[in-house]
Each structure stands twice: as C-alpha cells, then as structure tokens.
N, C-alpha and C positions, 0 to 999 in steps of 0.2 A: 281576602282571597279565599274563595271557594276548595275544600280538598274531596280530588277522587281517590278514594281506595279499589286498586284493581287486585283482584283473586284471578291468578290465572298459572297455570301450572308449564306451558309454553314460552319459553324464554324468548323467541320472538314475536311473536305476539304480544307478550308482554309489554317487551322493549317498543314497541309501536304505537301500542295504545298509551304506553307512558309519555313519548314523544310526541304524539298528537294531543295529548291534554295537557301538557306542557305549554304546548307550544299557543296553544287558545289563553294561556292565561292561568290554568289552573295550580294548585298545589297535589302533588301525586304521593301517594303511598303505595308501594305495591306489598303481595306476598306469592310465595310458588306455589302453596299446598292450602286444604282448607284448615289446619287448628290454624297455623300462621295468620291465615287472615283472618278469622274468627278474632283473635287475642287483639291482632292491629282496629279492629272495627271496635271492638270495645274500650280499648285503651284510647283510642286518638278522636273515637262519634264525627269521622267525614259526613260528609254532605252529600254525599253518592258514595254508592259501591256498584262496582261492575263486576259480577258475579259467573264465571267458570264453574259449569256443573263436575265437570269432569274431573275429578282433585285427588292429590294422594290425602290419606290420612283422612279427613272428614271431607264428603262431598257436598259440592254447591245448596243443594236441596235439605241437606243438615245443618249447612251454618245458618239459609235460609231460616227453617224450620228454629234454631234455635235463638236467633236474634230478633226475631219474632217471640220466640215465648219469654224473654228479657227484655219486651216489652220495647224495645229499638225501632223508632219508627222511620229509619236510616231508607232514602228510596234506591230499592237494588234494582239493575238490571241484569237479568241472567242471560249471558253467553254461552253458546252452543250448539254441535253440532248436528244434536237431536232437534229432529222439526214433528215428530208423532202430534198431533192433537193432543193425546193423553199427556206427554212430556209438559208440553204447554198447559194444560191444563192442572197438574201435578206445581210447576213450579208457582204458577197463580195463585193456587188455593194456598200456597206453604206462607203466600205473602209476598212477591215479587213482586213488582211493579211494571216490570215491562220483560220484553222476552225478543231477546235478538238470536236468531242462526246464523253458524259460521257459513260460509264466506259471506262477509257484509259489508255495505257501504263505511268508511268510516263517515265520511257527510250526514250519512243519517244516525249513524249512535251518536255521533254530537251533536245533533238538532233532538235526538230525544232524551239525551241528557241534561241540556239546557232546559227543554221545557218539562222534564220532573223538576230539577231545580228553583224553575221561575213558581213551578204550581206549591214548590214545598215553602217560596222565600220569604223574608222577613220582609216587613212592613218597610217600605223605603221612606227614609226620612224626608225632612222638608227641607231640612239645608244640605248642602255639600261646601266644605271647604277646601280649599288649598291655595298654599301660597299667603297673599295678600287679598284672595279672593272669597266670597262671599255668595252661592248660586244658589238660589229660593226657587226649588220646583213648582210652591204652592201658586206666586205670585209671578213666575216667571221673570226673576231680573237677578242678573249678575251686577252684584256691587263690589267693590273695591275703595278699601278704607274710609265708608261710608260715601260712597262717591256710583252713583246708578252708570254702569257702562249700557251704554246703547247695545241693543244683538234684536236683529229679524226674529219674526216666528221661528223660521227656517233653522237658521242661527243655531235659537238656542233649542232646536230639539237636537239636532245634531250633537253641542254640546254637551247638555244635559245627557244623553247615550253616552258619547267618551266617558264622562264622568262616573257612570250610573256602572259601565263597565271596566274601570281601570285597572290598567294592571291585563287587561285582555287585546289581542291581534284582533282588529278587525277591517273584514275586507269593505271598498266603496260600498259593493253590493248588499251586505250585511248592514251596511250602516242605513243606506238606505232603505231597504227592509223594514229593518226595527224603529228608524225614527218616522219614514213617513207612508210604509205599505204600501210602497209600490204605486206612488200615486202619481197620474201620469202628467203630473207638472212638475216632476223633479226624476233627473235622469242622475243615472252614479255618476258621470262627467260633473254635475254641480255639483257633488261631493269635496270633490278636489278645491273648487272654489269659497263653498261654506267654509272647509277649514282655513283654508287662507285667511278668510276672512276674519276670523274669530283668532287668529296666531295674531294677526296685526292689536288686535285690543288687551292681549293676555300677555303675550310673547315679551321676554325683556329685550331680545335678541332671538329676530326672525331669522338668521345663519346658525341659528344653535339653540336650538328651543329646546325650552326648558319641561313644559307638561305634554303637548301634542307633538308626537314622535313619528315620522314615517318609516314606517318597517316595507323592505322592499320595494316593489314598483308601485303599489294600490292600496298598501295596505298602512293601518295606523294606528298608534296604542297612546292611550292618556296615563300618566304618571303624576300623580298629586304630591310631588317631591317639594 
C-alpha cells in the first residue's frame, strides 16, 4: 500500500484530502504545520507528499527546499493558493514536481497523483499471489495448485488491474480505462460481466467473496486475504 503524506495547515482541507486518499486505497499521514511535516517525511519516506506552501513554522517552499538538499527524491506536489507564474516557477526550481492552485478538482489531484506515482514505481513483478492462486503477468495464466484456470484476454486484464491495484476503490470506469483504453469493443457495462466472470473461477463462494469485493453500486476492490 502506497502512503500520501499531506502538509496542510487547514484542518478541513485536510480532513478531505485525508478522506479522499483513504478512500482510493491509500495509506495517509498528515501534519498541520511545516517542521511537523518535514520530521513526518523524513521519518516515515512516503511515496508522495502533497505539499501546503502556506505553513506555520517552516513554509512549503522550505521543507521543499530542504528535502531536496537531503537528497529525498519523495515526488511533492505543491498546493496553493498562489497562481503568480513566479510562484510556480519558485516552487519548480526548489524541486516540486507538480503544482496544484486552490480551488481544484480533487479528480484531477488524484489522477496526478497516481501518475507521479506510476512515473516514480517499482518494477512490477511477474507473479502475483493470493490465496491458492498463482497470476503470471509475463505469460498471462492464472494457475491454481498447479492446475492452468482458463481467463479470456479480457479476463485477465481486468484481473491482472484488481490485482496490480489491491487494496484500492475502483470505479467500472477506471477499470476500464486502465485495462483497455477506452477501447471501443469494451463498454463499463462489460465490466460488471468480466468480473462475474472471473468470481465464478476464483470465488470459493459467489454470495460472499472472498478477494473481488463490490464497494457500492459500480464500484470494486481486490483483497489478496
């Protein structure tokens, strides 16, 4: 599991941005002020920090500045409600990686979250396990205790994503997205179906599944319990 650290000195903001990246899946650290989060970003080396210029005690552009000269190649994003050119310009050079102004989409700080993430991530490996299961990205085939389970193309890209992101909410849309780009022989309505499909070969009980979870009306999470 992935962890965001947020610097944000706005206790509801805060509280929002904690609950939206909860809620995708991720692990959260927060702090109110910037030594707070300076010490948390040293101590804990998340995976993202979402970075608040505006801070008591040491400001965004300082912890910036100085987690950079510690050599911390942690990708920040700086939040704020400075949009000057120079501002932006200022937190780039210090070593930011992206630069968000207040009022903003959350939809799009979490898609550009995700892809510092994906640009910063570790090599994915060639197996995934859980369970009694067995999923070879290289070779595409889920086995079970040495035993090849049949899965479509389709199948097991779909799969292969629950997998790849467990532990994360994702919606039809999303899934279909990232497994097949919008490709127009696959609509989010077959979403619902590939996963059926794939519960019936994994599932020990399809009224009480064990890894493929549906969150809500659309949406669904993989658990490798």
């Amino acid at each position: 599991m992935e962890t965001i650290l947020i610097i944000e000195d706005n206790p509801t903001m805060l509280r929002g941005l904690r609950d939206n990246f909860e809620f995708k899946g991720y692990k959260v650290i927060t702090a109110s002020d910037g030594q707070l989060g300076l010490d948390a970003a040293i101590k804990s080396m998340p995976d993202l920090i979402l970075l608040d210029i505006m801070l008591p005690k040491v400001n965004g552009y300082e912890v910036c500045h100085l987690l950079r000269e510690k050599k911390l190649e942690i990708p920040i994003i700086m939040l704020t409600a400075k949009s000057a050119e120079s501002d932006v310009v200022l937190g780039l050079n210090l070593g930011a990686d992206d630069y968000v102004t207040k009022p903003f989409s959350i939809k799009e700080l979490l898609a550009r979250a995700e892809a510092l993430l994906r640009r910063r991530g570790k090599p994915e490996p060639d197996l995934y396990r859980f369970g009694d299961f067995t999923l070879d990205v290289r070779t595409q085939i889920l086995v079970r205790d040495g035993n090849k389970i049949t899965l479509s193309p389709k199948e097991f890209k779909v799969l292969h994503l629950l997998v790849k992101k467990q532990g994360t909410v994702l919606t039809r849309d999303e899934i279909l997205s990232a497994a097949f780009g919008r490709a127009h022989f696959v609509s989010a309505g077959n979403i619902d179906s590939f996963i059926n499909s794939i519960r019936r070969r994994i599932e020990p009980d399809l009224n009480n599944p064990r890894f493929i979870h549906t969150i809500g009306a659309e949406e669904y999470k993989f658990e490798p319990m």
